[in-house]
C-alpha positions, 0 to 999 in steps of 0.5 A: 890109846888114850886113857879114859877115866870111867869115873870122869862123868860121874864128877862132872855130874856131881859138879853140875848137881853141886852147881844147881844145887848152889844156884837153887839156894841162891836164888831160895834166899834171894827170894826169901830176902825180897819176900820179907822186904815186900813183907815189911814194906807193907806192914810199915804202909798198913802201920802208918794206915792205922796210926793215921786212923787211930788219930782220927779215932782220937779227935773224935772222941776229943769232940766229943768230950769237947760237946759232953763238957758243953752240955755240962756232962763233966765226969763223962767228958773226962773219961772220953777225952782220957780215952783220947788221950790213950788212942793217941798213946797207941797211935804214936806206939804203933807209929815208932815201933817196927815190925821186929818191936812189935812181934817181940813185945807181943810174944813177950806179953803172950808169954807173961800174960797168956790169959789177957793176950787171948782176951785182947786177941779175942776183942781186937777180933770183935772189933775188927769184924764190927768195923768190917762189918759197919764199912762195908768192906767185907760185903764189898770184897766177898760178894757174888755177882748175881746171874747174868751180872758182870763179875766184881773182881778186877780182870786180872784177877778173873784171870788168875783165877782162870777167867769168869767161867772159874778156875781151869783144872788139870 
C-alpha cells in the first residue's frame, strides 16, 4: 500500500493560498501603477489647460495697461502690465514643472511658511469658486432637472448611477 502523506494537502493549499496571494499583489501594483500613470496624465492635461489660460489671463491685462497707458493713466498702466508680467511668470512655472516638483515645492513652502500656505490656500479657494461661480460651470455641472424634465447627466452616468429613477439598493 501506498504511503499517503496527510500533510500533502495542507501544502498544496498553502502553495495555492501563496500563489493567489502573489498574483493579488501583482495585480494591486499593477493597478496602482496604471492609476498614478492616468493620474499624472491628467494633472500634465489640466496643467497645460491652466497655463494656457493664465496666458490668456496675462494678454488681458497687457490690454489693458496697453488702453490705461492710451488714456494717460501711466502709474495704473505700469502696475497692471506688471501684473502680467508675473501671470506670465507662473504660467511659464506651472508649464515646466511636473507633478513630483510642484508637490514638493508646495510642501516645502507649507513647512517654511505655514501661515501664508493657509492664506494663499484660502484666497486660490475664493478665486476659484468666484470664477466657478461667473463661468457658470457649477449651476451647469450641479443642477437638477425640474419635474417632468429630461435628466442633465450624460446616460451613461444616469447608468451608473442606477438609471433616472436613482441609485438601486441592495
Amino acid at each position: 500500500m501506498a504511503d499517503y502523506d496527510v500533510n500533502e494537502p495542507k501544502s498544496r493549499i498553502q502553495e495555492t493560498v501563496e500563489g493567489a496571494k502573489e498574483k493579488t499583489k501583482e495585480a494591486t501594483e499593477q493597478m496602482k501603477q496604471e492609476a498614478t500613470q492616468r493620474a499624472r496624465s491628467l494633472f500634465t492635461n489640466q496643467r497645460n489647460r491652466a497655463a494656457e489660460r493664465l496666458e490668456g489671463v496675462a494678454s488681458a491685462f497687457r490690454e489693458t495697461g496697453s488702453h490705461l497707458r492710451e488714456q494717460h493713466h501711466q502709474t495704473v498702466a505700469n502696475y497692471t502690465e506688471e501684473i502680467a508680467a508675473q501671470v506670465e511668470r507662473f504660467s511659464g512655472y506651472i508649464r515646466e514643472r511636473d507633478v513630483d516638483q510642484i508637490v514638493s515645492e508646495i510642501e516645502n513652502l507649507a513647512r517654511r511658511q505655514p501661515p501664508l500656505f493657509l492664506g494663499s490656500t484660502f484666497a486660490m479657494g475664493f478665486l476659484l469658486a468666484r470664477f466657478l461661480k461667473s463661468s457658470g460651470v457649477q449651476e451647469a455641472r450641479w443642477s437638477r432637472p425640474q419635474i417632468g424634465s429630461e435628466s442633465t447627466l450624460p446616460e451613461e452616468t444616469r447608468e451608473g448611477l442606477g438609471g433616472e429613477s436613482g441609485p438601486m439598493l441592495p
